[in-house]
Backbone as CSV, one residue per row, in Angstrom:
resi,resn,N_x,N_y,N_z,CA_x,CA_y,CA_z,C_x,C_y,C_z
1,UNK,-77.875,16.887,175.958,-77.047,17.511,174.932,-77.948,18.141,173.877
2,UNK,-77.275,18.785,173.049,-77.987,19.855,172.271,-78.101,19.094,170.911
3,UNK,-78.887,19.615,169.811,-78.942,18.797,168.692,-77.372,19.034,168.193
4,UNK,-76.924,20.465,167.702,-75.833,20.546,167.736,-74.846,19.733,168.202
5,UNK,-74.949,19.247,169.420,-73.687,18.494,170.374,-73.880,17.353,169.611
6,UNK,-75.107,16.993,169.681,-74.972,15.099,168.942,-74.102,15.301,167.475
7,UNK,-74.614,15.856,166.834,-74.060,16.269,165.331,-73.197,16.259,165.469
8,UNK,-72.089,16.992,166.073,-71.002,17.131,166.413,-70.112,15.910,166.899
9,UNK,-70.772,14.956,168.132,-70.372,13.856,168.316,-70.958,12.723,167.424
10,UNK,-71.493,12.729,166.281,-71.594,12.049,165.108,-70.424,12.150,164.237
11,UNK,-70.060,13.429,163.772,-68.731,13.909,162.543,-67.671,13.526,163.571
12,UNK,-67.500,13.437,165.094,-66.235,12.864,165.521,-65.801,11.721,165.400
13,UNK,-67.529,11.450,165.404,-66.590,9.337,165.042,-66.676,8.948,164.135
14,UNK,-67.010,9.620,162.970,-66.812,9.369,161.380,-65.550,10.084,160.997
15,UNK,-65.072,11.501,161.162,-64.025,11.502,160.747,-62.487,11.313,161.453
16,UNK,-62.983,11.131,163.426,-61.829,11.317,163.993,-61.365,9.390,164.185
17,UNK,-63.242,8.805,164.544,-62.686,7.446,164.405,-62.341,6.310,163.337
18,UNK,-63.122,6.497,162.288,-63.129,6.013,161.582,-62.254,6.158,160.530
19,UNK,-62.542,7.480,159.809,-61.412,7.961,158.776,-59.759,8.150,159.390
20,UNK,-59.406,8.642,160.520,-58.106,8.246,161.267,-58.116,7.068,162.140
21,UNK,-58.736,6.185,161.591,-58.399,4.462,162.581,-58.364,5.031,164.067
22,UNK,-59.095,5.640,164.521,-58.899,5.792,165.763,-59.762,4.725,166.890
23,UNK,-59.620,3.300,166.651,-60.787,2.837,167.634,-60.982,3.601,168.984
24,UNK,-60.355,4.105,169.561,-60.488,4.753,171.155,-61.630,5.368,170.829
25,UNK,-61.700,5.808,169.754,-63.050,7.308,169.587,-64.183,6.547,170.009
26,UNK,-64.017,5.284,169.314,-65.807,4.283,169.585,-65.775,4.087,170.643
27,UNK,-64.536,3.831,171.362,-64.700,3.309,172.807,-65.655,4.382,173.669
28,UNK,-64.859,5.415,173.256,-65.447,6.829,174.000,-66.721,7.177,173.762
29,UNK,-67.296,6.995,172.433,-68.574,7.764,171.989,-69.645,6.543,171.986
30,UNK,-70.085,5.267,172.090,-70.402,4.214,172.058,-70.991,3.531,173.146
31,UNK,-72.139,3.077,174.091,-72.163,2.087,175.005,-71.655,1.235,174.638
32,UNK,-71.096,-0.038,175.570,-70.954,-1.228,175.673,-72.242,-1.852,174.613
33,UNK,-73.639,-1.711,175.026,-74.534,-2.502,174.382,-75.660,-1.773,173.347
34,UNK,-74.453,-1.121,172.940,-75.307,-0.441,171.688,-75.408,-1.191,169.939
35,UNK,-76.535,-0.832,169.884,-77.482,-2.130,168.678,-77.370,-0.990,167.509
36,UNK,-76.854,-2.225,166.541,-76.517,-1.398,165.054,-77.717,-2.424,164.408
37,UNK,-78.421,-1.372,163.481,-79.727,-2.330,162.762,-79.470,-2.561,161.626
38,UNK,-78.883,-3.253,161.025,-78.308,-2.955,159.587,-79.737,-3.240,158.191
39,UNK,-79.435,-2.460,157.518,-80.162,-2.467,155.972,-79.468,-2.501,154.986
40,UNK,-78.989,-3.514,154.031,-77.999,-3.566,153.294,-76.452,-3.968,153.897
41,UNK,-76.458,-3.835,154.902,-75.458,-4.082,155.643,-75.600,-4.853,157.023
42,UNK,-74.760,-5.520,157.654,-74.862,-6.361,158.692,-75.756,-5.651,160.051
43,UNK,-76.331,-6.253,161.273,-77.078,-5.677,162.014,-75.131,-6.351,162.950
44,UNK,-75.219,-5.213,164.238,-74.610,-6.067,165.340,-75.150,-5.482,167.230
45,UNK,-74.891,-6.452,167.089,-75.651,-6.833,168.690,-74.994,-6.184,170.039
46,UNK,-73.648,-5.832,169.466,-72.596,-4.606,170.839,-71.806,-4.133,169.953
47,UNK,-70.951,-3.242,170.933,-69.994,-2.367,170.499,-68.878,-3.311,169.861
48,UNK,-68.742,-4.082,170.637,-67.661,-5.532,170.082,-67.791,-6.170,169.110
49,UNK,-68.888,-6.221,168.406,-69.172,-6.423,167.283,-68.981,-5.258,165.965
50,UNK,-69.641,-3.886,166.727,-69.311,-3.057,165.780,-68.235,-2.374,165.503
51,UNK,-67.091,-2.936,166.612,-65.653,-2.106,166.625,-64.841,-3.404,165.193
52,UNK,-64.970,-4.948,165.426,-64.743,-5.691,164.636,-64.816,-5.235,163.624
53,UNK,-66.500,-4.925,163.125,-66.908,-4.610,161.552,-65.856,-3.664,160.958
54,UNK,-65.461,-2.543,161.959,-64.810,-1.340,161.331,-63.510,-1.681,161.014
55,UNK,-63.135,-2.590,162.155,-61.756,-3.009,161.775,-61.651,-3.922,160.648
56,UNK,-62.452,-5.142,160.022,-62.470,-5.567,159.277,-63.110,-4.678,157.679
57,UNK,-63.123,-3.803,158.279,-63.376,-2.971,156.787,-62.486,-1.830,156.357
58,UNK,-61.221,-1.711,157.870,-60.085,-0.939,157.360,-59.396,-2.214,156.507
59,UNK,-58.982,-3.621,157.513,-58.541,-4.470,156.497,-58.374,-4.726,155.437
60,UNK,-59.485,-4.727,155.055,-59.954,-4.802,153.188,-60.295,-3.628,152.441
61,UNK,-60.217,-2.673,152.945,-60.092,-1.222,151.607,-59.040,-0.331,152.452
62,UNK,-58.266,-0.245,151.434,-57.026,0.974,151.738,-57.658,2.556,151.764
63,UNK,-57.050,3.220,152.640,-57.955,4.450,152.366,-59.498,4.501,152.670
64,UNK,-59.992,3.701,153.064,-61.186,3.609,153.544,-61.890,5.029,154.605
65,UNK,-62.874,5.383,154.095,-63.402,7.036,154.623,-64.390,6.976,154.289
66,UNK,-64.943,7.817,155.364,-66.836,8.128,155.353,-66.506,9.588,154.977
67,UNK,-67.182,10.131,154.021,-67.173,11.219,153.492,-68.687,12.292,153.889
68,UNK,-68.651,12.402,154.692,-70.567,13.583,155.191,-71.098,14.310,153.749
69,UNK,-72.069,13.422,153.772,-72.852,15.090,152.726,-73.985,15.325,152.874
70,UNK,-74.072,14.622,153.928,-75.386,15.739,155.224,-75.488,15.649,156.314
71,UNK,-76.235,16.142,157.046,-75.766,16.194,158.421,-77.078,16.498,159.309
72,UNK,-78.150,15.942,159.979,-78.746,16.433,160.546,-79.335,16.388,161.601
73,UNK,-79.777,17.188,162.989,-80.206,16.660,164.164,-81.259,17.231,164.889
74,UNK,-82.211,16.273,165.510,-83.369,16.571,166.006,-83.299,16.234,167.453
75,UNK,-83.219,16.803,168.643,-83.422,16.491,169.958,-82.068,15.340,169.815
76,UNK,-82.666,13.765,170.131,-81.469,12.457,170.104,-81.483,12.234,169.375
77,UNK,-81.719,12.540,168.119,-81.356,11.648,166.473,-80.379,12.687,166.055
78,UNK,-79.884,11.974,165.247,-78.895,12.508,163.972,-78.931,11.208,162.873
79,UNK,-79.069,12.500,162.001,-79.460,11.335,160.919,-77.902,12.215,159.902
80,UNK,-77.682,11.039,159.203,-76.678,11.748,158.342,-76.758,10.651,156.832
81,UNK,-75.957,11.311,155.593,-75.683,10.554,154.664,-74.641,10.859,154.392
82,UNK,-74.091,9.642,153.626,-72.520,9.749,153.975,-72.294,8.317,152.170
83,UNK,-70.774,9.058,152.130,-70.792,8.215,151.011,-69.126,7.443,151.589
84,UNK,-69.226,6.321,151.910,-67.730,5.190,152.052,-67.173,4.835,150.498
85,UNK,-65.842,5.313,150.475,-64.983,5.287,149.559,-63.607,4.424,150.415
86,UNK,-63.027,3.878,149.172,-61.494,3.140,149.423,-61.130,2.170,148.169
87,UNK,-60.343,1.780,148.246,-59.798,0.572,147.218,-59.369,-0.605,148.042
88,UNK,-60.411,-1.386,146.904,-60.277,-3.155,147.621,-58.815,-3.728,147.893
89,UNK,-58.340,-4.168,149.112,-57.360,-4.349,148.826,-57.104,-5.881,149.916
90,UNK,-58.272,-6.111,150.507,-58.235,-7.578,150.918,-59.480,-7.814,150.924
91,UNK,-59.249,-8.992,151.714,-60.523,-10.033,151.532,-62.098,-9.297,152.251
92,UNK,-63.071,-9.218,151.381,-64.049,-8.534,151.805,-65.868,-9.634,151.612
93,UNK,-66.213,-10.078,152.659,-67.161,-10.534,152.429,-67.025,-11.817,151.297
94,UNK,-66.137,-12.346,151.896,-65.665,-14.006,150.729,-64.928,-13.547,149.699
95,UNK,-64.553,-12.290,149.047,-64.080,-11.896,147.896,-62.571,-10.935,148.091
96,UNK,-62.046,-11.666,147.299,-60.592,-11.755,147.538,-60.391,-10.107,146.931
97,UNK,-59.155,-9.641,147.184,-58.684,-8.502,146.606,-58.833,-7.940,144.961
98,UNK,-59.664,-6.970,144.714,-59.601,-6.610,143.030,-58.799,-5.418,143.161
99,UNK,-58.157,-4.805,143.624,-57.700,-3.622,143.716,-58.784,-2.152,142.655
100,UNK,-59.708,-2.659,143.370,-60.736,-1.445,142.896,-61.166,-0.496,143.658
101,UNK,-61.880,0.832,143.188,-61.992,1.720,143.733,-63.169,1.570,144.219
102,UNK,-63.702,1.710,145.395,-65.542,1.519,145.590,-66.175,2.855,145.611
103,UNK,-67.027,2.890,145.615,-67.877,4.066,146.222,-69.177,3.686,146.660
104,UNK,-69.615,3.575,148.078,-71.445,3.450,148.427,-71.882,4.327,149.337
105,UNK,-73.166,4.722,148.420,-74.030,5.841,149.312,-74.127,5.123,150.427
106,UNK,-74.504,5.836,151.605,-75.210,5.170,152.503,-76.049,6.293,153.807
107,UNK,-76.672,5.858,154.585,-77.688,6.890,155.365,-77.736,6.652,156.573
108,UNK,-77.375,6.956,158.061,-77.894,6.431,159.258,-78.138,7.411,160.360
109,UNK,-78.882,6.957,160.997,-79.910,7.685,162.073,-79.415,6.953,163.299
110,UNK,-78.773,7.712,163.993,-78.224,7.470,165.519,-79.263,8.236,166.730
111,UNK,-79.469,7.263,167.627,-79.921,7.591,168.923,-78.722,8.161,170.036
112,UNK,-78.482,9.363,170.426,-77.901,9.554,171.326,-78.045,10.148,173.157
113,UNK,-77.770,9.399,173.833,-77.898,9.647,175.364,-76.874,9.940,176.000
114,UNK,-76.459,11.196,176.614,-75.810,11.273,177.275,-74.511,11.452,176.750
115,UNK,-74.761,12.071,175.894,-73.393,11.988,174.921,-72.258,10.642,174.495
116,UNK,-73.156,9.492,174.071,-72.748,8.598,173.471,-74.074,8.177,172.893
117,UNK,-73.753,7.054,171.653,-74.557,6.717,171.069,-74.905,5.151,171.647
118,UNK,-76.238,4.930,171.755,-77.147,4.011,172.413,-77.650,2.808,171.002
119,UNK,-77.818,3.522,169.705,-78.500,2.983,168.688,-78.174,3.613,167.382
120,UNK,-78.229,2.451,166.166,-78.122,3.228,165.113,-78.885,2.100,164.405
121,UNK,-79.393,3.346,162.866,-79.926,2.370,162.079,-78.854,2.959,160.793
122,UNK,-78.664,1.419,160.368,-77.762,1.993,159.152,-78.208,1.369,157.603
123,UNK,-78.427,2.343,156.930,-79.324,1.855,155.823,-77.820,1.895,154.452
124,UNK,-77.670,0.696,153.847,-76.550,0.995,152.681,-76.679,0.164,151.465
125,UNK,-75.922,0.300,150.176,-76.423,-0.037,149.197,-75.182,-1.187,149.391
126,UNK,-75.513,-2.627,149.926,-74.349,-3.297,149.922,-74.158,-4.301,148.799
127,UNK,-75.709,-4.459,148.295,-75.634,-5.073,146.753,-74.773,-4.551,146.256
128,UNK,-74.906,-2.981,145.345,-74.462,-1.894,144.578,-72.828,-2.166,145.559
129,UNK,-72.666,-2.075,146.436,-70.823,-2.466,146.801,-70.409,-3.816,146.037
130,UNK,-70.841,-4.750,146.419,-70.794,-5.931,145.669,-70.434,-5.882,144.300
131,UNK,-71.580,-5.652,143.621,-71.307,-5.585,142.307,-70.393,-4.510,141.883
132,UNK,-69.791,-3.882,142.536,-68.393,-2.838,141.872,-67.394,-3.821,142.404
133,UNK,-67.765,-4.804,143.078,-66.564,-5.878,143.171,-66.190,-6.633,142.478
134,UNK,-67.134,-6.885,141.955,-67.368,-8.188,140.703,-67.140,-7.710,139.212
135,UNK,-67.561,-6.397,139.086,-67.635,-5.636,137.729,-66.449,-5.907,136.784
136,UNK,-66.179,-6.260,136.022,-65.211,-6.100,135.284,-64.492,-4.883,134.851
């Protein structure tokens, strides 16, 4: 696939799976044993793990969306930054509902083969989430 194509199948599963709850999209764009490396955020070990995370993070923020504000691709990488927005609205990481608004930068670099993704590294400010939880 082309750098283009990955890019392309990057913004599908941020805005077609993620931002429209679409789990099928991960099913589709995803191996079975693809490794999420987390920085600031959890690492997971399969797709079954990382389909969970997403679902447990529509759970707890309403409106929950990856927003692109970059986009870029080299041969199998795509690297992108992206800012996750929503309002707390259940239980998130031990912490009960504040009905707050979040906002966290965040950055990740996907390996893609074959037109699915094999690997990602996901780098995020999950302190800086935290503490807009706690904030008064």
């Amino acid at each position: 696939m082309t750098a283009q194509a990955n890019k392309d199948l990057i913004r599908h599963i941020m805005e077609d799976g993620f931002n429209k709850k679409d789990i099928a999209v991960l099913y589709e764009t995803f191996y079975p044993d693809y490794k999420r490396h987390g920085h600031g955020v959890g690492s997971m070990g399969s797709l079954e793990e990382h389909v969970a995370d997403i679902k447990a993070r529509h759970e707890a923020f309403d409106d929950a969306k990856f927003t692109i504000q970059k986009l870029l691709g080299d041969g199998d990488m795509v690297a992108v930054y992206y800012i996750f927005t929503g309002v707390h609205t259940g239980v998130f990481n031990g912490v009960a509902a504040t009905g707050k608004k979040i906002s966290r930068p965040s950055a990740a670099f996907f390996k893609v083969r074959d037109g699915k993704v094999v690997e990602g590294d996901v780098f995020a400010d999950g302190a800086g989430l935290m503490a807009q939880l706690a904030s008064e």
